[in-house]
C-alpha positions as CSV (number, residue, x, y, z in Angstrom):
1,X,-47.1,54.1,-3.1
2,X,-43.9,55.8,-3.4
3,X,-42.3,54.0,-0.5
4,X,-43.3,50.5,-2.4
5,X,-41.7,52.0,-5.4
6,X,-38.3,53.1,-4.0
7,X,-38.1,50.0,-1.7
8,X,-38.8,47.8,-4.8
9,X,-36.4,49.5,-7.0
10,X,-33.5,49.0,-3.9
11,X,-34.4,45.8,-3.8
12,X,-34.5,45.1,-7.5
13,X,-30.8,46.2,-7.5
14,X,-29.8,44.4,-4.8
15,X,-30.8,41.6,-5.8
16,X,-29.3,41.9,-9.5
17,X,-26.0,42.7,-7.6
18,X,-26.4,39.4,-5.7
19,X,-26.8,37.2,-9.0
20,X,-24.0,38.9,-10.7
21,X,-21.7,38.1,-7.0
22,X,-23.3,34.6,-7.8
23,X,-22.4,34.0,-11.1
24,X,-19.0,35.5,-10.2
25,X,-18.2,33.9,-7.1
26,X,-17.5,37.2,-5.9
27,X,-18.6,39.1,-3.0
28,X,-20.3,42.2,-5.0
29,X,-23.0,43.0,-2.1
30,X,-21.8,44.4,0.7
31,X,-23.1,46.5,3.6
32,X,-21.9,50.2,2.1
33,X,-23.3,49.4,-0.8
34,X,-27.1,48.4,0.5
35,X,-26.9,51.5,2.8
36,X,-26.3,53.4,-0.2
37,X,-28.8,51.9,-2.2
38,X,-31.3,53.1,0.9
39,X,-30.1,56.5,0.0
40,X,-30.4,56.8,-3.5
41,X,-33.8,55.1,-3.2
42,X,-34.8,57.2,-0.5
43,X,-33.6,60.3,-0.4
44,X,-32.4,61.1,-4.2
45,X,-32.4,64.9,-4.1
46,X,-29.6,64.6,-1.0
47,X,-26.3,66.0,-2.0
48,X,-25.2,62.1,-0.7
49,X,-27.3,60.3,-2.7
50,X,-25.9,62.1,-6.4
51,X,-23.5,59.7,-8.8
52,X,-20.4,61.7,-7.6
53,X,-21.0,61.2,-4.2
54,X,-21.7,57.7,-4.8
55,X,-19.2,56.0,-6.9
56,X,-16.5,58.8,-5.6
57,X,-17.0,58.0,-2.4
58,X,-17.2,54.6,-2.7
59,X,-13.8,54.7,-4.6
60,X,-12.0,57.2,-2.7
61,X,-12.7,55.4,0.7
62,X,-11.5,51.5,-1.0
63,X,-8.1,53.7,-1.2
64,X,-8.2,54.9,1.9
65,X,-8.3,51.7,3.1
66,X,-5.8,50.1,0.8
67,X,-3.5,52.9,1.7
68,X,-4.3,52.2,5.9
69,X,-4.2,48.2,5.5
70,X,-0.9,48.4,3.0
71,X,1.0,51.0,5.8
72,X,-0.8,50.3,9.3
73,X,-2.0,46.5,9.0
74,X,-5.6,45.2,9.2
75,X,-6.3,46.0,12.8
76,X,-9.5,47.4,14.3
77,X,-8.2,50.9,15.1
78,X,-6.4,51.4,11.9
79,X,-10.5,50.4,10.4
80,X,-11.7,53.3,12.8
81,X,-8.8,55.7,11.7
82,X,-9.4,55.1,8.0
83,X,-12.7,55.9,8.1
84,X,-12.3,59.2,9.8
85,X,-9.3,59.8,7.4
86,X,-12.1,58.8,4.7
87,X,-14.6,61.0,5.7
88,X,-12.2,64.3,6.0
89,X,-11.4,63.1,2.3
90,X,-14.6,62.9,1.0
91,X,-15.0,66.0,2.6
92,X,-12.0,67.8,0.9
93,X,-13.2,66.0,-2.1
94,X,-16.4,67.0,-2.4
95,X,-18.0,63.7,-3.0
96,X,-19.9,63.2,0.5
97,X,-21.7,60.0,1.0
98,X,-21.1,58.4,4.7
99,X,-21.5,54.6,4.0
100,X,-18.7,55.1,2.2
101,X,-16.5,55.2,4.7
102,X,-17.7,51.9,5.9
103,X,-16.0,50.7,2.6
104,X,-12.9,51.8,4.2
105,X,-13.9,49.5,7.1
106,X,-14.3,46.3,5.2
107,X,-11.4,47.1,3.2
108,X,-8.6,47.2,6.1
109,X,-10.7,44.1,8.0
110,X,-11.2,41.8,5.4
111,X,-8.2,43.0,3.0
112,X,-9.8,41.8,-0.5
113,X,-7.8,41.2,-3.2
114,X,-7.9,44.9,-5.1
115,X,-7.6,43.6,-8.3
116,X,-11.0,41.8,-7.8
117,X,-12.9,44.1,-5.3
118,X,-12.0,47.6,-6.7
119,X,-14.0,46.8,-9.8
120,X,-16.5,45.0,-8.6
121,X,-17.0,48.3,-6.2
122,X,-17.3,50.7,-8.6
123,X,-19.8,48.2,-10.9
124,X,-21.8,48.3,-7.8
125,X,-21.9,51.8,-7.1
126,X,-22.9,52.6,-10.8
127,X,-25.7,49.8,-10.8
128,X,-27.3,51.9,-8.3
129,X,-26.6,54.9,-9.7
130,X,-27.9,53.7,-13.0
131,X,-31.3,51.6,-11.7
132,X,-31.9,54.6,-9.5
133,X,-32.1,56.9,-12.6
134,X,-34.1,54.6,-14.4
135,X,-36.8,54.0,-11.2
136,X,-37.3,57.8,-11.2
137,X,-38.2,58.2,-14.8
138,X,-40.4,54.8,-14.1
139,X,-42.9,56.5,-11.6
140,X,-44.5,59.8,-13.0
141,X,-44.5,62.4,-10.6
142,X,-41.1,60.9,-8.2
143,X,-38.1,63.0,-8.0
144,X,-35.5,63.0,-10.5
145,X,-32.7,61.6,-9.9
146,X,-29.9,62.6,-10.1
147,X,-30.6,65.9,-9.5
148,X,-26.8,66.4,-11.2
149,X,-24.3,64.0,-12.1
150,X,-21.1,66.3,-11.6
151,X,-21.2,69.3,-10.7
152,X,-24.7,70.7,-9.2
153,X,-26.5,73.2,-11.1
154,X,-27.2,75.7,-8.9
155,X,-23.6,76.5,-8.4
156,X,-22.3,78.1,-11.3
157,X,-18.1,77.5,-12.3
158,X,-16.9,80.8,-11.1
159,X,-18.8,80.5,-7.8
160,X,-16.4,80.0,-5.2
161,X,-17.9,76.5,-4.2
162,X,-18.3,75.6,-7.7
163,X,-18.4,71.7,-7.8
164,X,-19.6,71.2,-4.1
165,X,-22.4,69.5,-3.8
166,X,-25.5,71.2,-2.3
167,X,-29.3,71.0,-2.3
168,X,-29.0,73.2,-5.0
169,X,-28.8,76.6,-2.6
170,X,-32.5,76.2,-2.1
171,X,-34.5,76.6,1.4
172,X,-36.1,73.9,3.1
173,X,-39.1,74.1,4.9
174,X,-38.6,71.7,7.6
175,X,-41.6,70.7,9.8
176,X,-41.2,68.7,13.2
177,X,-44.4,66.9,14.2
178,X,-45.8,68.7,16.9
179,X,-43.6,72.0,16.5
180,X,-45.8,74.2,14.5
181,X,-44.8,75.2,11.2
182,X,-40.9,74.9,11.8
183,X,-38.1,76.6,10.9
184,X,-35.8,77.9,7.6
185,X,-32.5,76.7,7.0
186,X,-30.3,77.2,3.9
187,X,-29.6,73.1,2.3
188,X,-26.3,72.0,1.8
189,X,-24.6,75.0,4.3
């Protein structure tokens, strides 16, 4: 039941973000953005899937792009460099969300006019920001999301990685089918 609810809720937003492309004869779906709504539907509590990450990322990695297409040109290897660029951003950044830096991609190959594109991005990336908020308070008993909008909780502002996002310091039990009970790890490093 829960996997009927998150896919409906992705699909529910993707599809809204197709009629508003539609009634603005815009491009406003695009592959980053339905690879990020599989996260934020999926897998809420990940560092990834959290608004910062989201519509940071997302916006961080379009001016990446504009930055590689504007000084390098719209060829495939300056695509492939931007991204990695992107990602060591997003990184430094703290807003981690890897389909980002496929914006970055579609960016420097398709060059879209910024004016146009760059709001259209960030409407997109807070569409699913804001519908995935309002599936988890929909279904009683699913994860909140977000777990934190800015700045995650269990990482108060004089800890040194105050701001980074993290699974909230917790442990994991992690269970391999097959492996016996698993192993420990510490989330988010």
């Amino acid at each position: 039941m829960a996997a009927l609810h998150s896919g409906g809720a992705a699909a529910g937003a993707l599809l809204l973000l197709v009629g508003i492309g539609a009634l603005l004869h815009e491009p406003v779906l695009i592959p980053p953005i339905a690879a990020s709504a599989a996260i934020v539907y999926g897998v809420p509590a990940l560092p990834l899937a959290q608004p910062r990450s989201v519509v940071g990322g997302h916006l961080l990695c379009a001016g990446v792009g504009y930055a590689a297409l504007a000084g390098l040109g719209g060829a495939p290897w300056v695509a492939a460099l931007g991204a990695g660029v992107a990602v060591g951003l997003m990184t430094l950044a703290r807003t981690p969300h890897s389909p980002a830096a496929a914006t970055t991609v579609v960016v420097v190959m398709q060059a879209p006019d910024p004016e146009a594109f760059v709001p259209l991005l960030a409407g997109a990336a807070l569409l699913l920001v804001l519908a995935g908020t309002a599936a988890s308070r929909a279904r009683p008993g699913a994860v909140r999301y977000p777990v934190y909008w800015w700045r995650d909780p269990a990482r108060p502002a004089g800890h040194p990685d105050a701001g980074r996002p993290c699974a909230g310091g917790r442990r994991v039990r992690w269970r391999l089918p097959g492996r016996g009970p698993g192993r420990r790890v510490r989330a988010g490093g």
